[in-house]
N, C-alpha and C positions, 0 to 999 in steps of 0.2 A: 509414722513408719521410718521416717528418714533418723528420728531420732533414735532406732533402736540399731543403724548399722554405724551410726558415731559409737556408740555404746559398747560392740562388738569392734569395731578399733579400738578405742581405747581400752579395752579387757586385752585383745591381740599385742598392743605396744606395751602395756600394765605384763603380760605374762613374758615377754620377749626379755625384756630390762629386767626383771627377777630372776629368768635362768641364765639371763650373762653374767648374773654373781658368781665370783667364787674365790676362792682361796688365795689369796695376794703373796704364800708363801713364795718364795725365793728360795731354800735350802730346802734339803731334803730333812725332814724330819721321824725320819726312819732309824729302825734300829742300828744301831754301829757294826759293823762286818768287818773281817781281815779278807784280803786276796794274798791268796797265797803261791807264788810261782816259783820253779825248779829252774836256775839257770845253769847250762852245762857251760862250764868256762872254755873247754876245747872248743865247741863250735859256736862259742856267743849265742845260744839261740835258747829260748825258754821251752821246756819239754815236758811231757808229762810221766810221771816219776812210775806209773799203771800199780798205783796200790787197789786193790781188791775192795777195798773198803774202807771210808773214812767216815770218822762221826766227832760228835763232839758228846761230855757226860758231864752230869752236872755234880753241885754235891754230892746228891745222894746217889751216887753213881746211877744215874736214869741217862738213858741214849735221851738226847734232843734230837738230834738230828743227821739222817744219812748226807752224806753231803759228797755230788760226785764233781771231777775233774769239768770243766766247759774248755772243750775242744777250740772252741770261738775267740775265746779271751785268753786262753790258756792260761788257768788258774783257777784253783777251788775258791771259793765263797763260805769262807767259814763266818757265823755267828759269835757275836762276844754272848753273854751273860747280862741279862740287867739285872739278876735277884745277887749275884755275887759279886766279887772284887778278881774272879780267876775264873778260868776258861780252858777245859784239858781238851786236847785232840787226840783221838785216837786213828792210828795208822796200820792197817794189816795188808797185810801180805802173803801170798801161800808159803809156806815152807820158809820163812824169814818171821827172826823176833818183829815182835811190836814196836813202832814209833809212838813216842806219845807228844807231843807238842802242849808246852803249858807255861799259857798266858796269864801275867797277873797286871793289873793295872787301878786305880781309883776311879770311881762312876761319880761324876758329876749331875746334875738333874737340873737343869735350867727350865726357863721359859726362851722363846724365842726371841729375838727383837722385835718380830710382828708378832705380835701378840696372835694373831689368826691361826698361827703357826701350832701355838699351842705348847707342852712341855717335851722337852728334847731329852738327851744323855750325851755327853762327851764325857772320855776321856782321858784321863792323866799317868804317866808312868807307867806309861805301856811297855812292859818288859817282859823278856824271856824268864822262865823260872829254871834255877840252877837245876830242879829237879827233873826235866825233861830229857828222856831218852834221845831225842832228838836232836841230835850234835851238827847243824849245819855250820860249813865254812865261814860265814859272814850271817851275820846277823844285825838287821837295824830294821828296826820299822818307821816306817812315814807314813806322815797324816795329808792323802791330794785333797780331800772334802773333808766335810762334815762330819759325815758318818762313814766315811770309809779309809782303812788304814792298810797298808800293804808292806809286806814280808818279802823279800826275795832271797830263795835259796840257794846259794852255791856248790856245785861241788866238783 
């Protein structure tokens, strides 16, 4: 009998040690995003610009996704593209034309360095396209992570 409750320890420490496995990643391995934030130059403070509706459309002109302002972070969370090289945003507003905001950049496809990690995307020549209705005062994007790249607008 005694040998049947060593038995059920070691199954207890056997199952303990298997669910402390996991994932050794380090970086986010998630899909690449822009934040996108409104700076008003008069009061220094980032604001929200109260568009009605924002999404992103892919080639074939199909909505991906509605995509609202985070009052929190103060900034939208737009999605890149992994099937293309370009990324349109669209901007509505009642009674105002359309903004369109359109990103184009080159998709990288890596593995991670931890292989655990598994296959990533970055990144490259992340740039405004001349064809975007979307005339902000400054424009530069930077890369704080991995997978996330942020736009700040001025006006």
């Amino acid at each position: 009998m005694k040998q049947f409750y060593y038995l059920q320890i070691i199954l207890l420490i056997w199952l303990f040690c298997l669910s402390s496995c996991r994932d050794t990643c380090t970086g986010s391995t998630g899909e690449p995003v822009l934040h996108l934030s409104f700076l008003d130059t008069t009061t220094n403070r980032t604001v929200n610009p109260e568009y009605t509706r924002v999404y992103a459309v892919d080639g074939n002109n199909e909505i991906k996704a509605n995509i609202d302002f985070d009052a929190s972070t103060r900034h939208y969370t737009l999605p890149f593209s992994t099937l293309e090289n370009q990324v349109t945003y669209i901007f509505e507003r009642d009674n105002q034309p359309i903004d369109t905001l359109i990103i184009t950049y080159e998709r990288v496809f890596r593995f991670d360095d931890d292989l655990e990690c598994g296959l990533g995307m970055t990144l490259n020549d992340v740039i405004l396209s001349p064809q975007s209705t979307f005339n902000p005062d400054f424009f530069g994007i930077q890369q704080p992570s991995r997978d996330v790249y942020e736009l700040t607008v001025t006006f």
